[in-house]
LUMKOLPA-527444 format. One record per residue (C-alpha): x, y, z. Coordinates in Angstrom, 3 decimals. Each point is the difference from the previous one (the first is absolute). Example, Ala and Ser with C-alpha at 12.3 -4.5 7.8 and 13.67 -1.06 7.14 Angstrom:
residues 2
DORO        c1        c2        c3
DORO    12.300    -4.500     7.800
DORO     1.370     3.440    -0.660
This chain:
residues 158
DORO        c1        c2        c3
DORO     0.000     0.000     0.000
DORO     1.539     3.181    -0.963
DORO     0.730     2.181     2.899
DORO    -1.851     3.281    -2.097
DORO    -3.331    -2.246     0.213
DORO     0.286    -0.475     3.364
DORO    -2.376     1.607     2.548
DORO     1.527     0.185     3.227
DORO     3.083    -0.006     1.922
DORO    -0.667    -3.380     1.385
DORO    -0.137    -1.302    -3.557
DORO     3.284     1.939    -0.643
DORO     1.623    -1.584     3.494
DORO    -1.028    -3.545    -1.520
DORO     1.346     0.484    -3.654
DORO     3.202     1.430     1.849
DORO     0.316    -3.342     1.848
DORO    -0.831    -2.086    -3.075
DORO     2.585     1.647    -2.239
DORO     2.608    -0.399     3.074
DORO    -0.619    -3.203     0.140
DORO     0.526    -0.798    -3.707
DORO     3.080     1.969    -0.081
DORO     1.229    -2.277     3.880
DORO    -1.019    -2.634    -2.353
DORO     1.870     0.405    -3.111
DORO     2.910     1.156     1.773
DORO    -0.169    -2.940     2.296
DORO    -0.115    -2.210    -3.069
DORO     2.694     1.524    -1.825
DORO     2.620     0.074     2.539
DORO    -0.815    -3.263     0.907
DORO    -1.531     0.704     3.192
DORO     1.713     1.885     2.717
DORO     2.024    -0.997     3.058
DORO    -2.669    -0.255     3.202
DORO    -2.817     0.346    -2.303
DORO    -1.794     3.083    -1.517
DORO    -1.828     2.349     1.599
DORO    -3.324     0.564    -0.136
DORO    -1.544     2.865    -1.709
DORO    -2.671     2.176     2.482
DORO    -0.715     2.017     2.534
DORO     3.567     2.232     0.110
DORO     1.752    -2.180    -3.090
DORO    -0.429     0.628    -3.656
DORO     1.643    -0.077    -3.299
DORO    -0.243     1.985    -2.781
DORO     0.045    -0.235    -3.931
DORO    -0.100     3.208    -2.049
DORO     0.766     3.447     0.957
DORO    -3.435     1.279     0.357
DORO    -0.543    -2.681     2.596
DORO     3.445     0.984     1.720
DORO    -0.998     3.162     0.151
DORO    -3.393    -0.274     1.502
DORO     1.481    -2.676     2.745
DORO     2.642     2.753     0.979
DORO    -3.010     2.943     0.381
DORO    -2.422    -1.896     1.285
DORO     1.943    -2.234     2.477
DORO     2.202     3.335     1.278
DORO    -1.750     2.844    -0.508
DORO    -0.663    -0.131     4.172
DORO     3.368    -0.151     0.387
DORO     0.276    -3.845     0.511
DORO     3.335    -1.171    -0.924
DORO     0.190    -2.458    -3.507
DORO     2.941    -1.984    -0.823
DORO     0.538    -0.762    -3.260
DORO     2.144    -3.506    -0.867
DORO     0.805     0.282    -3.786
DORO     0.543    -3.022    -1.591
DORO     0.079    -2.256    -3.588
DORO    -0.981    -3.785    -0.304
DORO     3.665    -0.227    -1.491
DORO     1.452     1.149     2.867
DORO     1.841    -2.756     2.111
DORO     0.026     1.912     3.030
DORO    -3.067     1.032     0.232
DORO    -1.659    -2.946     1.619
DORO     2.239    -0.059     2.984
DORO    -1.287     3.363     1.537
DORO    -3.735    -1.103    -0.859
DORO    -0.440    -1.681     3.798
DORO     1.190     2.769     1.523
DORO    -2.130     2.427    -1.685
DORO    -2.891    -1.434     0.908
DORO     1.222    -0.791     3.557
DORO     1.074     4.153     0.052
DORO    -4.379     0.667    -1.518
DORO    -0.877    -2.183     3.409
DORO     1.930     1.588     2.537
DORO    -1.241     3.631    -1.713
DORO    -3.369    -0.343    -0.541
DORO    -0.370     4.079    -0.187
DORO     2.466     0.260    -3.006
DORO    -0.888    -1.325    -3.388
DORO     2.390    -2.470    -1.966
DORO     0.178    -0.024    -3.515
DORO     1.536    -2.979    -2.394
DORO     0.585     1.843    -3.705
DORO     1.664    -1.732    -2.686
DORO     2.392     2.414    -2.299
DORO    -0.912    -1.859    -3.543
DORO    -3.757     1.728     0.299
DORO     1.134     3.400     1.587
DORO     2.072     1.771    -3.357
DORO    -0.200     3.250     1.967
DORO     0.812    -0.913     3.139
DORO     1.973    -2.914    -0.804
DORO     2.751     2.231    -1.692
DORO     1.203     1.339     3.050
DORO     0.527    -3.184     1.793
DORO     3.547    -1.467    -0.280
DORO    -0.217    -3.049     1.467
DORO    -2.104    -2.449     1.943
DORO    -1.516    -0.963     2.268
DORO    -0.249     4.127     0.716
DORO    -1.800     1.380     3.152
DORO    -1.575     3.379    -0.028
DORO    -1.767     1.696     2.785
DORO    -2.708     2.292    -0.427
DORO    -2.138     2.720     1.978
DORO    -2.744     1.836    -2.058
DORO     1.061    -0.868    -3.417
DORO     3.656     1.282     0.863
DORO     3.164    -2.251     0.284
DORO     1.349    -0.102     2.816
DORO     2.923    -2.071     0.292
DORO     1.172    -3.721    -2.545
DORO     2.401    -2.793     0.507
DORO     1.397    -2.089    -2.566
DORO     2.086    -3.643     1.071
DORO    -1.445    -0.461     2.713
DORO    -0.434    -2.423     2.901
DORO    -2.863    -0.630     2.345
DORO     1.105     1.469     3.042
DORO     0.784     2.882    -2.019
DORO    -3.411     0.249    -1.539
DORO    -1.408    -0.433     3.805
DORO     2.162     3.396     0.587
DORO    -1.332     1.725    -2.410
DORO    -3.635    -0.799     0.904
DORO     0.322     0.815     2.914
DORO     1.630     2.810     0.159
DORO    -2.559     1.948    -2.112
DORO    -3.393    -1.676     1.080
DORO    -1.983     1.939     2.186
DORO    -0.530     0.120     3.751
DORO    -2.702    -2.980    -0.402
DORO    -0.268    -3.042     1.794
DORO     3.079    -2.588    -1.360
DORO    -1.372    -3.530    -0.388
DORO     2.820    -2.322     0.914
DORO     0.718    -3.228    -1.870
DORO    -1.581    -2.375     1.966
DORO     2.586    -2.981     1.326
């Protein structure tokens, strides 16, 4: 269902989650699955295909000021797959901030200024606020942290 036909934001929420799945999905599929598993598309976890729809998720997921970090990445990357569990670990223990998957071969625009990946950019009402390139978890963690908000932290449970 195209999202123009669509009545109301509930509608948009649930064509959001469907294309984020789809896009888990084929990225699952053509890295071969990744280490730990995938995570799962919802709630504060999406991914993105297209500009326009990049650009909506940034506006509408930030514009309250709620942090949104960005993990740029290619089903031919080899990397890639290794930071996936810790991404989605990072969207559970920050349920305030929103967390983004965006593959590089369907954003031209953005995708040019991206040098390598996996790439993590942070982002506060549509403005960049800090990226990391070769990264490792803990450093990922870090960076999280250090610009989420004053909310609640949900620890990983043990």
């Amino acid at each position: 269902k195209p999202l123009a036909t669509m009545g109301g934001t509930k509608d948009m929420d649930n064509a959001h989650d469907e294309t984020a799945n789809a896009v888990l999905s084929v990225m699952a599929e053509k890295m071969g699955g990744a280490p730990g598993g995938m995570p799962e598309a919802g709630g504060n976890l999406s991914a993105v295909r297209g500009e326009d729809q990049f650009g909506r998720t940034l506006w509408e997921k930030g514009k309250n000021g709620a942090l949104v970090v960005v993990k740029y990445g290619a089903a031919w990357c080899k990397h890639c797959p290794m930071m996936l569990p810790e991404f989605g670990a990072a969207a559970r223990r920050h349920p305030e901030a929103h967390f983004v998957l965006a593959d590089v071969d369907t954003l031209p625009e953005t995708g040019k200024d991206i040098r390598f990946t996996p790439t993590f950019s942070f982002y506060r009402g549509g403005v960049k606020l800090d990226e990391i390139t070769r990264t490792s978890p803990q450093q990922l963690r870090d960076h999280v942290w250090m610009h989420a908000p004053d909310k609640p932290y949900v620890p990983d449970e043990a």
